[in-house]
PAZAPA-4460 file (N, C-alpha, C; in steps of 0.05 Angstrom, whole numbers, plus 32768, in hexadecimal, padded with zeros to 4 digits):
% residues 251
    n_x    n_y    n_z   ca_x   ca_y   ca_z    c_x    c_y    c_z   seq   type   mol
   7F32   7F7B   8058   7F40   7F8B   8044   7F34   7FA7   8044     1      X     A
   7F52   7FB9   8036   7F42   7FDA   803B   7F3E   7FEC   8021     2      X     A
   7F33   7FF1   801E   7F3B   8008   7FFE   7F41   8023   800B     3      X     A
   7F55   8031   8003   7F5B   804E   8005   7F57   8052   7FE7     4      X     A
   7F4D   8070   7FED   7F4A   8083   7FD0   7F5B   8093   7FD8     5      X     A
   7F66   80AC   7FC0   7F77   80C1   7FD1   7F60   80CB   7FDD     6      X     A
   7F5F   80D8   7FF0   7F50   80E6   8004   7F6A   80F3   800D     7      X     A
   8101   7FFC   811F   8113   7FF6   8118   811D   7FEA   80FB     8      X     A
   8130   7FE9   80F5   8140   7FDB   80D6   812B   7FCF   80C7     9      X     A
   8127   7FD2   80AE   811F   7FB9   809F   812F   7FB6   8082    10      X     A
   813D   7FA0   807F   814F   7F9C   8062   8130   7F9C   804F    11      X     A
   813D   7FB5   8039   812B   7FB5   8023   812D   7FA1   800A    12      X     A
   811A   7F9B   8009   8121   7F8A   7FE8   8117   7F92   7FD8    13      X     A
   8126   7F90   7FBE   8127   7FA6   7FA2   811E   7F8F   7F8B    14      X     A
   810C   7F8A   7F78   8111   7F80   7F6C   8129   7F85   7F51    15      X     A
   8134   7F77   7F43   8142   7F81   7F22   8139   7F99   7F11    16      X     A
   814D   7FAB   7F1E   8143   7FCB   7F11   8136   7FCB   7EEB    17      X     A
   814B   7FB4   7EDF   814A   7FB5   7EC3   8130   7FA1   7EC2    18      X     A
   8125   7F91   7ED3   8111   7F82   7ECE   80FE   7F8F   7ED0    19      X     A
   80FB   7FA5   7EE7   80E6   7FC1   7EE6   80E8   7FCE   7EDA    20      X     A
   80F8   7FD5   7ECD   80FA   7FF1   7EB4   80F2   7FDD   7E97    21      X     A
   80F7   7FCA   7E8E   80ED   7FB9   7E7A   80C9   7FB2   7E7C    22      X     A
   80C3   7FAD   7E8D   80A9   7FAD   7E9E   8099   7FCB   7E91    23      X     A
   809E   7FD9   7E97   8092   7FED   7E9F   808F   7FFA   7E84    24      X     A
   80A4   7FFC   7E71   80A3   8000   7E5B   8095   7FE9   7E43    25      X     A
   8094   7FD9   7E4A   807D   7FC1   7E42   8063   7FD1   7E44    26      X     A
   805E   7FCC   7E5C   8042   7FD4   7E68   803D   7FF3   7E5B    27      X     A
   8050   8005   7E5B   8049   8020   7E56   8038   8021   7E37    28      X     A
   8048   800E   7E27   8045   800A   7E08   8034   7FFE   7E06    29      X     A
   801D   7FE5   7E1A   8005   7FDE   7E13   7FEF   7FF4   7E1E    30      X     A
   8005   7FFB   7E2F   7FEA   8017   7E39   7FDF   8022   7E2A    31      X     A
   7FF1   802C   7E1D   7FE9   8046   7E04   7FDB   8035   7DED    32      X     A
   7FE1   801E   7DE7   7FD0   8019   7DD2   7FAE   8008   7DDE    33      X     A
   7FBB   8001   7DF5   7F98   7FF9   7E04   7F8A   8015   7E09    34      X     A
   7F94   8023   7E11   7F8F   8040   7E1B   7F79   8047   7DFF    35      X     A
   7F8A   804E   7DEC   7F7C   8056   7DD3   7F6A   804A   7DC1    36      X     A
   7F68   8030   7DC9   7F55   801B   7DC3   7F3E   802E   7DD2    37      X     A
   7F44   8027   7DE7   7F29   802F   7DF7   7F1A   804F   7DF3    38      X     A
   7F33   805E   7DE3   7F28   8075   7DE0   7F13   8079   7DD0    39      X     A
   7F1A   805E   7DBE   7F0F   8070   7DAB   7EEB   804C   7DA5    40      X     A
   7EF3   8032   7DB6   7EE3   8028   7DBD   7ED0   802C   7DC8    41      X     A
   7EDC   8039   7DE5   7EC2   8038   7DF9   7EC9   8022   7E0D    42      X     A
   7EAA   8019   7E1F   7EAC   8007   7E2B   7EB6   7FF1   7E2E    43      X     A
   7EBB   7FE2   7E1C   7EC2   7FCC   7E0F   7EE0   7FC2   7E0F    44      X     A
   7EE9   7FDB   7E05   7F06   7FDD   7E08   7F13   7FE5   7E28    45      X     A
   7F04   7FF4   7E3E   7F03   7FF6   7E4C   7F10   7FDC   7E62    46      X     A
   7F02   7FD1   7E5E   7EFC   7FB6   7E6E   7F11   7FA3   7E64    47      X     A
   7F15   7FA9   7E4C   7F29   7F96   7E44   7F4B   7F9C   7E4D    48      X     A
   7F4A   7FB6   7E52   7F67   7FCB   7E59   7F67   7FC1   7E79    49      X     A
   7F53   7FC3   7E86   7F54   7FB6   7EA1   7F60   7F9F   7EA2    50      X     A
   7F55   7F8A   7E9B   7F55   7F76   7EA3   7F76   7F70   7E91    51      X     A
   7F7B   7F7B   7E88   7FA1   7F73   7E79   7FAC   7F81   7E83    52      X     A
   7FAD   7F8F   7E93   7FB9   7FA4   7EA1   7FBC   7FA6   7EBF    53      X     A
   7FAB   7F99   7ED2   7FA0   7F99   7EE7   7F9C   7F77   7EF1    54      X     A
   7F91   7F6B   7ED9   7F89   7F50   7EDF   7F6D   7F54   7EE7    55      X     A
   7F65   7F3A   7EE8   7F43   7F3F   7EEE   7F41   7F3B   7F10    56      X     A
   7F40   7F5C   7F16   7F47   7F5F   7F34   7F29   7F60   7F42    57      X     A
   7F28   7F41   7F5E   7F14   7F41   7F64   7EFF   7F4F   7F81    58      X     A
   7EEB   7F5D   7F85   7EDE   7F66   7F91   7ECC   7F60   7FA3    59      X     A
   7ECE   7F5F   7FBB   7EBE   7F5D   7FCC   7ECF   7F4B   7FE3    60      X     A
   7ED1   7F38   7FE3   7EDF   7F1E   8004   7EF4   7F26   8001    61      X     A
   7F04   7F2F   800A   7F2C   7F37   8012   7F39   7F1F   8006    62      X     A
   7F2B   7F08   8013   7F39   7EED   8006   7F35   7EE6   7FE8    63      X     A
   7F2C   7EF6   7FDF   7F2A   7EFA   7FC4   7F44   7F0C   7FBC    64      X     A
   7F44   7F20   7FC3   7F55   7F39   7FB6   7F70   7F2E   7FC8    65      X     A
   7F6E   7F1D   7FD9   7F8F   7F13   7FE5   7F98   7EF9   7FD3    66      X     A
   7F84   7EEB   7FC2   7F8A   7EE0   7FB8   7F9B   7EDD   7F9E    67      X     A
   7F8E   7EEF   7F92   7F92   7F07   7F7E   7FAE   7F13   7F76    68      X     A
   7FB6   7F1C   7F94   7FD5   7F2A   7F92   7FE6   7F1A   7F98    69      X     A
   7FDB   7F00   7FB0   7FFD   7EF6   7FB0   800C   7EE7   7F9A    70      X     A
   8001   7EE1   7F83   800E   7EDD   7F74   8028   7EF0   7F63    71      X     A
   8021   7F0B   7F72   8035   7F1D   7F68   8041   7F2A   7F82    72      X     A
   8046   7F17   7FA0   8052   7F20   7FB7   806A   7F1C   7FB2    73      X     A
   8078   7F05   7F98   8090   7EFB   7F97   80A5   7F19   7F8C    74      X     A
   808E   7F25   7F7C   809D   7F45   7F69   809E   7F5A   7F75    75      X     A
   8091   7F54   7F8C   8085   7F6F   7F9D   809A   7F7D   7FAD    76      X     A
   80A3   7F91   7FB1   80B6   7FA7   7FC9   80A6   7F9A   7FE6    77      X     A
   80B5   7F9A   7FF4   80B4   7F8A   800C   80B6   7F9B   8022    78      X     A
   80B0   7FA8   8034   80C2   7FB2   8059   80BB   7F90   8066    79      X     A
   80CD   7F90   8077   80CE   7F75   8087   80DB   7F81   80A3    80      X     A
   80D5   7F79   80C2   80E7   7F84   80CF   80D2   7F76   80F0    81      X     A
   80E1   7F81   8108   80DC   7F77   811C   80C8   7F86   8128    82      X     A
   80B3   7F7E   8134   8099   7F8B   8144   80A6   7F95   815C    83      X     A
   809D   7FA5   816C   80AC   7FB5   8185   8090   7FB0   8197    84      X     A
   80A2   7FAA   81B0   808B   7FA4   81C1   808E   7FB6   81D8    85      X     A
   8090   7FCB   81DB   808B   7FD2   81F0   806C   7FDD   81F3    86      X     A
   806A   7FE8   820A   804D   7FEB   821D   803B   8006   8206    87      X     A
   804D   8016   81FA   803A   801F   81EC   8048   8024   81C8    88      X     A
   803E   8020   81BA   8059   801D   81A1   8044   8030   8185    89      X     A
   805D   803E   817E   8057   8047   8166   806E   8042   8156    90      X     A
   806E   803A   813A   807F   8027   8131   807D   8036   8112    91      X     A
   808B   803C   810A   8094   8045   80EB   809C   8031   80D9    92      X     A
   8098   8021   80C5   809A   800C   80BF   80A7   8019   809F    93      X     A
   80A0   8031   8098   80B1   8034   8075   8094   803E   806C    94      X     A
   80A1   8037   8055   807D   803B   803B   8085   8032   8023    95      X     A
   8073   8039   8017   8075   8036   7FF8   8068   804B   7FEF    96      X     A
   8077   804B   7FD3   8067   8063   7FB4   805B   8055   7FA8    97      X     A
   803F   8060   7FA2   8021   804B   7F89   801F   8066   7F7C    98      X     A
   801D   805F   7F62   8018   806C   7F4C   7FFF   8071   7F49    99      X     A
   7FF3   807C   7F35   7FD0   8080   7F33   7FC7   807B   7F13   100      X     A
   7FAF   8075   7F18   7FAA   8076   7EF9   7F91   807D   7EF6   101      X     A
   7F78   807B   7ED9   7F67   808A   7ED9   7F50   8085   7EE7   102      X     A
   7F3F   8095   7EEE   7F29   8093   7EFF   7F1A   8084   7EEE   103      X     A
   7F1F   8074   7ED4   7F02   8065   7EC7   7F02   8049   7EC3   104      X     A
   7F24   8043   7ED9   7F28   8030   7ED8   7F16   8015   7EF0   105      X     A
   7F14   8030   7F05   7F06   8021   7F24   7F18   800B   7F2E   106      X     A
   7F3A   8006   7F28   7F49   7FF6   7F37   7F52   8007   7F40   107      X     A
   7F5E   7FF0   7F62   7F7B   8001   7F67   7F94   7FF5   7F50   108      X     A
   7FAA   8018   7F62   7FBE   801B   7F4F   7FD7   800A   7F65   109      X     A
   7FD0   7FFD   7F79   7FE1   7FDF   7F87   7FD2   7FDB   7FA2   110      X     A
   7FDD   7FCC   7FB2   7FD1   7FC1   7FCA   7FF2   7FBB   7FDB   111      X     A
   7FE1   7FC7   7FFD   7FF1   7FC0   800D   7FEF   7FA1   8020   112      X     A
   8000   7F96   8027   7FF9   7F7D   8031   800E   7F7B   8043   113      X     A
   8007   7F7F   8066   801C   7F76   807F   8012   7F60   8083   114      X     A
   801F   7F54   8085   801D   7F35   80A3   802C   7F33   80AD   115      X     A
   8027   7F2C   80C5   8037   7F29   80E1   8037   7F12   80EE   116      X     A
   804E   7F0C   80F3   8057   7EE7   8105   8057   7EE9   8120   117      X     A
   8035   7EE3   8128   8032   7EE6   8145   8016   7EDC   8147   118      X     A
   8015   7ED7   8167   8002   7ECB   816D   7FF0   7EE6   8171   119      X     A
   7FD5   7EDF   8167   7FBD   7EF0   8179   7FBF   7F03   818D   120      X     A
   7FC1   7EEE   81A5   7FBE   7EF6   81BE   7FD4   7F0F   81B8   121      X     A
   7FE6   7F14   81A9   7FF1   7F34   81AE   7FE9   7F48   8196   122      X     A
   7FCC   7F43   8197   7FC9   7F56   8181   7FBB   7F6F   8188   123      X     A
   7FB2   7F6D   81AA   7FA3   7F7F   81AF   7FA2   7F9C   81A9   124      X     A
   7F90   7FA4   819F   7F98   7FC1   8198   7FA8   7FC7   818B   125      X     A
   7FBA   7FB6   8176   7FC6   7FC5   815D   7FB1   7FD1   814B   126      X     A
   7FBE   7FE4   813B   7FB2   7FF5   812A   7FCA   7FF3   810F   127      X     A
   7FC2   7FF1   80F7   7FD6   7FFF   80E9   7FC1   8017   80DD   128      X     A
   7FDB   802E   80DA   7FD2   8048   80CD   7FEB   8049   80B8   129      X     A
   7FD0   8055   80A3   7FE0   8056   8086   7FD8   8079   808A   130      X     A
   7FF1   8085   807C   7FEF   80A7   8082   7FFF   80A5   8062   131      X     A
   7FED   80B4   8047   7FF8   80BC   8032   8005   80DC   8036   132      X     A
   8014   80E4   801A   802A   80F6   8028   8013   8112   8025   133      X     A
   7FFB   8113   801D   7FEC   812D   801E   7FF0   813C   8049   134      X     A
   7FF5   8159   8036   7FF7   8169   804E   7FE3   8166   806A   135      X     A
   7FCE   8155   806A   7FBB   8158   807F   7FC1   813B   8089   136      X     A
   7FCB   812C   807B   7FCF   8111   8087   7FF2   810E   8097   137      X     A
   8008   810B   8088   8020   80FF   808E   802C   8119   8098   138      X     A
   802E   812D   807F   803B   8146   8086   8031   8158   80A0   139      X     A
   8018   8154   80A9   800C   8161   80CD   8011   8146   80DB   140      X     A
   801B   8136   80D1   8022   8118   80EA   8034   811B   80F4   141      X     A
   804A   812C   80DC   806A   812A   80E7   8069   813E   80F0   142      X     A
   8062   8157   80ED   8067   8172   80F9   8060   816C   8114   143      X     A
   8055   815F   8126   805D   815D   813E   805D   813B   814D   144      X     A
   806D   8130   813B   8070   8110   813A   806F   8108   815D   145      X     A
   8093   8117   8165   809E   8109   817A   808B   811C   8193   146      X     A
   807F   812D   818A   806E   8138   81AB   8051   812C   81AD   147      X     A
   8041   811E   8196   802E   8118   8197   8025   8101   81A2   148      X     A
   800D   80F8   81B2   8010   80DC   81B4   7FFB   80D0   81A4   149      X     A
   8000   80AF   81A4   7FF9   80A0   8191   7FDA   80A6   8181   150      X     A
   7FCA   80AD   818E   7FAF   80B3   8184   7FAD   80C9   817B   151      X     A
   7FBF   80DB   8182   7FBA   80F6   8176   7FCD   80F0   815B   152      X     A
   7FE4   80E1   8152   7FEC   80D2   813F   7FD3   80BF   812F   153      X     A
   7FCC   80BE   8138   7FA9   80AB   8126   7F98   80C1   8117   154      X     A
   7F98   80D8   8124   7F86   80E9   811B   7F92   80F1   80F8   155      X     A
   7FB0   80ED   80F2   7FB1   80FA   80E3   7FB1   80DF   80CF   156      X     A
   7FAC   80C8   80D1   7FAC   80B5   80C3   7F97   80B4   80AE   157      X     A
   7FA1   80B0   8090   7F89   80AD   8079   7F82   8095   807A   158      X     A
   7F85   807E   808B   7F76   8063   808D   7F87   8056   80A6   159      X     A
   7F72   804C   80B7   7F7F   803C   80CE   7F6D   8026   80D3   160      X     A
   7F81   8008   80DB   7F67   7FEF   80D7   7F76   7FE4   80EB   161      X     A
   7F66   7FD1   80F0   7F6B   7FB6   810A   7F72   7F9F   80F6   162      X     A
   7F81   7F8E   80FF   7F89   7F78   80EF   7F75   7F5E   80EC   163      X     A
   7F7A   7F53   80D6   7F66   7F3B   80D3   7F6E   7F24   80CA   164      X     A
   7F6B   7F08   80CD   7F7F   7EF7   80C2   7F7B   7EEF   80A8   165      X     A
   7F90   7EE9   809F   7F93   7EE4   8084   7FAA   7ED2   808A   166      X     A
   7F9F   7EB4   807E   7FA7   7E99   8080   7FB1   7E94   8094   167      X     A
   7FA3   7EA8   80B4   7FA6   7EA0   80D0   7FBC   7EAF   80DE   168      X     A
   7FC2   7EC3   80CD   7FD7   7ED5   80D7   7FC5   7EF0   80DA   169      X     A
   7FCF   7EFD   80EE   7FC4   7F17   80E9   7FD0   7F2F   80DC   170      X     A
   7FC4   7F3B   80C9   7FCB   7F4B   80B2   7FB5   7F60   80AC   171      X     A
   7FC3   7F6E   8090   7FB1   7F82   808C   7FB6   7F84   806E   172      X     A
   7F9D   7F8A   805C   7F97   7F8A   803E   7F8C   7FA6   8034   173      X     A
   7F9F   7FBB   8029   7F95   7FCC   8022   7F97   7FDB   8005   174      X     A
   7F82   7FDB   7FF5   7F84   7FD7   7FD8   7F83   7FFE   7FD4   175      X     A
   7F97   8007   7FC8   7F9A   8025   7FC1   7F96   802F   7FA6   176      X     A
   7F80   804C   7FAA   7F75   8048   7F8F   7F81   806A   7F8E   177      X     A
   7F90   806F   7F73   7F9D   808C   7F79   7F8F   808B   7F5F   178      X     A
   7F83   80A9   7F5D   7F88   80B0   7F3B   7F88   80D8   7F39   179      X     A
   7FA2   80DA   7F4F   7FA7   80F8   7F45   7FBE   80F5   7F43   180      X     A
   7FD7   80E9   7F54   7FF7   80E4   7F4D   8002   80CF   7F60   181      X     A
   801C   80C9   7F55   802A   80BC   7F65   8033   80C0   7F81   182      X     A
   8024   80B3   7F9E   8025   80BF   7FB4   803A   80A6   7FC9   183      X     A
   8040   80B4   7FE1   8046   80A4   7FEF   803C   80A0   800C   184      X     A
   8042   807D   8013   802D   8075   8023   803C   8069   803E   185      X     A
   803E   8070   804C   8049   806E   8075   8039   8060   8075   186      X     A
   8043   8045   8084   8037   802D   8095   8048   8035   80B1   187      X     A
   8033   8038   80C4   8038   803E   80E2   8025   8027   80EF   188      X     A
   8037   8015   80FF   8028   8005   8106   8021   800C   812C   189      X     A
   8010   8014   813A   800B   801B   8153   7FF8   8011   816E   190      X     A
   7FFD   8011   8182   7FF3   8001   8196   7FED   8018   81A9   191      X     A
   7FDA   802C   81A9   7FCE   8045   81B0   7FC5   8023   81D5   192      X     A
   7FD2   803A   81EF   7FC7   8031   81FD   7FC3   8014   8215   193      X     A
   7FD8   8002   81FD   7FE0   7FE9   820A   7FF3   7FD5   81FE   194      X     A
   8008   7FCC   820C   801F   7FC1   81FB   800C   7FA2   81E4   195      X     A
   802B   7F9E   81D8   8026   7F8D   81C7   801B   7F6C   81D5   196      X     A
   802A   7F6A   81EC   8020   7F51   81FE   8013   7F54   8215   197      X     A
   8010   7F41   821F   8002   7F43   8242   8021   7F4D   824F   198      X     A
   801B   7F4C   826B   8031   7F50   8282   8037   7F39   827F   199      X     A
   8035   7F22   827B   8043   7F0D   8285   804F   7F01   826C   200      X     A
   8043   7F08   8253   8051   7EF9   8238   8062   7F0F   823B   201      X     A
   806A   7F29   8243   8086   7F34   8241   8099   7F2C   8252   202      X     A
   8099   7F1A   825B   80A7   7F06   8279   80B4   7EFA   8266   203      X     A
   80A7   7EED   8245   80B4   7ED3   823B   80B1   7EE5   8224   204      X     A
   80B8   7EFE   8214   80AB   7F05   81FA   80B1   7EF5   81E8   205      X     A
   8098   7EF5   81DB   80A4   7EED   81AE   80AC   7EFE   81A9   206      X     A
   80BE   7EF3   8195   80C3   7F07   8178   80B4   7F04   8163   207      X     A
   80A6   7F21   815E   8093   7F25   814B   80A7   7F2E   8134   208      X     A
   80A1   7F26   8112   80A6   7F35   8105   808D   7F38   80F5   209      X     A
   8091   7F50   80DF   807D   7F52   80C9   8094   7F4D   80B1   210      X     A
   8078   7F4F   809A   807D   7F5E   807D   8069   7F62   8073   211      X     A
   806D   7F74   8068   8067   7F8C   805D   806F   7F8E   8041   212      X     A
   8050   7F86   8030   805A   7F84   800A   804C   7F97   8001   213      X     A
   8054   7FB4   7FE7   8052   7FBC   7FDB   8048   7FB7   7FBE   214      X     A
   802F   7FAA   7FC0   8028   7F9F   7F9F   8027   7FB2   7F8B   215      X     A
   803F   7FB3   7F7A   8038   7FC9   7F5F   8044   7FE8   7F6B   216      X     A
   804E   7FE6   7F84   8059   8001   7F8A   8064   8005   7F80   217      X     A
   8071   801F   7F79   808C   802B   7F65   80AB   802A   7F72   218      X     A
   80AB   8030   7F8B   80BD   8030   7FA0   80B6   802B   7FBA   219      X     A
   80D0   8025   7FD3   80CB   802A   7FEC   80D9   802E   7FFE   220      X     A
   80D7   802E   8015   80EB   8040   802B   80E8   8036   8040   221      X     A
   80F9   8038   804F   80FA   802B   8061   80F5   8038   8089   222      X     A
   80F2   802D   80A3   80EC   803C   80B5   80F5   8056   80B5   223      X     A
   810D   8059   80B7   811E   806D   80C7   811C   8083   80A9   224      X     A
   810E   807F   8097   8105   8091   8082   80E8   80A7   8081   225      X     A
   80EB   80BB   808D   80CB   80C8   8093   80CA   80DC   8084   226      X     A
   80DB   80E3   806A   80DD   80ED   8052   80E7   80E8   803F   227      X     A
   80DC   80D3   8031   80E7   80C1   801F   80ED   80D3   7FFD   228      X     A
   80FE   80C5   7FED   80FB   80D6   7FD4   80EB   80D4   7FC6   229      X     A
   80E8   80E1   7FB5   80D5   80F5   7FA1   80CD   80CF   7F95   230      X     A
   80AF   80D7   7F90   809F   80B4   7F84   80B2   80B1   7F63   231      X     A
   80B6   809A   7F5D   80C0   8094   7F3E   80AA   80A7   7F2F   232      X     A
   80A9   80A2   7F1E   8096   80B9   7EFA   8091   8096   7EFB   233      X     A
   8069   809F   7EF9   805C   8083   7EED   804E   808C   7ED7   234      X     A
   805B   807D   7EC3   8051   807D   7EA1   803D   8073   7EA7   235      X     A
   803C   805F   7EAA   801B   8056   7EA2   800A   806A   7EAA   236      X     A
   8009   8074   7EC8   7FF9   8085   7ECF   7FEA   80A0   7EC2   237      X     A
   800D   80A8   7EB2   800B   80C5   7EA9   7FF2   80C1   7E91   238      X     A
   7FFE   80A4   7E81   7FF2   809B   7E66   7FCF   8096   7E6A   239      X     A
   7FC8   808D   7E81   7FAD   8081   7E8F   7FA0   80A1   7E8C   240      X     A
   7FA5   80B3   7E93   7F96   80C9   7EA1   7F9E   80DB   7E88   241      X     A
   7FAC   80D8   7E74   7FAE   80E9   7E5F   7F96   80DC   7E4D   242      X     A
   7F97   80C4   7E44   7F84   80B6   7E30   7F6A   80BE   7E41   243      X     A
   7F6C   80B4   7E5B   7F4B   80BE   7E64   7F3D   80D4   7E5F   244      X     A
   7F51   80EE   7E57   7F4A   8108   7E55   7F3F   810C   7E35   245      X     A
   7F54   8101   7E2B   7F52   80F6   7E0B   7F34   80E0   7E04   246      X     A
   7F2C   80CC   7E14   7F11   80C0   7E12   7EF9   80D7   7E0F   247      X     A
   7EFA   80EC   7E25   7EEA   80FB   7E2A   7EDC   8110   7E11   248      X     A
   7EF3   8114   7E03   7EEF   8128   7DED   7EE9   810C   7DD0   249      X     A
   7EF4   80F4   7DD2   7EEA   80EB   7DC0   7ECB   80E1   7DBB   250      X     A
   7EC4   80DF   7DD1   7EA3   80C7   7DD8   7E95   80DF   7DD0   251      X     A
***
């Protein structure tokens, strides 16, 4: 598993717009009154706004913090779609929007989670790169996308990992911790150098697919999207980083 700080087709699935907008306005309304607890508490209240808000989110083994979320994979924004095998592949997979919240919180504000239905033996040399939309990462990726090749595409990546299994599949766990705004996040999945199989498993290929879950994202988009729209407005976030400012002058 990873922490970031800010520093072809796939059918999207949406959960119940009115079940998210009911949601959200729930949550916004304990915010502000956990929020102000803590303003005017302290520590105490602190810890307590976490853990009703966040859940008691756990630290350190992946299989801890994978444990953690899939109970909320069933609510989660999804990309799902087919792996591309040719000899050298760079692959646009969509993204998601994560919200932020205050720096006094020390959670992330969601987690990304791919897995892929495939054997090992074709994992050589995958990479996924996560590129947020800041100008030195995604926005110098795309300005020269289709002339660049794959490694010089890495360079502009704000996190790139090798896969690891998780319940024997190979995947990737990456927990995002924003607390300046609502950003968005490109999953490029890439094989810098050597195809997805041997020469001879492309004689007989599998079909690989992934998915790709958005825990707690706001929105998402899909491949053939490399300028997606403007992130939703996250209340909680605005409310998190207003009270924090508000703690400051009270203590």
């Amino acid at each position: 598993m990873e922490s970031f700080d800010e520093m072809g087709s796939a059918p999207l699935l949406q959960p119940p717009q009115t079940l998210c907008t009911t949601r959200r306005i729930i949550c916004s309304t304990l915010a502000v009154c956990a929020l102000i607890a803590f303003a005017i508490a302290g520590t105490s209240a602190l810890s307590a706004w976490k853990i009703a808000v966040n859940g008691d989110v756990p630290y350190g083994l992946p299989e801890n913090e994978l444990e953690f979320i899939e109970s909320q994979l069933s609510n989660s924004l999804r990309l799902t779609g087919k792996l591309s095998n040719s000899t050298e592949t760079v692959q646009h997979l969509g993204g998601f929007c994560f919200g932020h919240n205050s720096p006094a919180l020390h959670t992330p504000v969601g987690w990304i989670y791919l897995v892929i239905e495939g054997d090992w033996q074709n994992m050589n040399n995958l990479i996924l790169a996560l590129y947020d939309d800041e100008a030195v990462h995604w926005q110098s990726a795309q300005a020269g996308w289709d002339e660049s090749s794959c490694n010089e595409k890495l360079r502009y990546a704000s996190l790139r990992m090798m896969p690891r299994a998780y319940h024997g599949k190979p995947g990737f766990l990456i927990s995002i911790l924003g607390h300046v705004m609502p950003r968005h996040w490109h999953l490029v999945l890439m094989k810098c150098g050597g195809p997805f199989s041997t020469e001879e498993d492309l004689l007989m290929p599998t079909e690989q697919h992934y998915s790709a879950w958005g825990v707690r994202a706001l929105s998402q988009w899909g491949p053939s999207e490399t300028w997606p729209a403007k992130c939703p407005k996250d209340i909680m976030g605005d409310v998190s980083r207003v009270v924090w400012k508000l703690r400051r002058y009270v203590s």
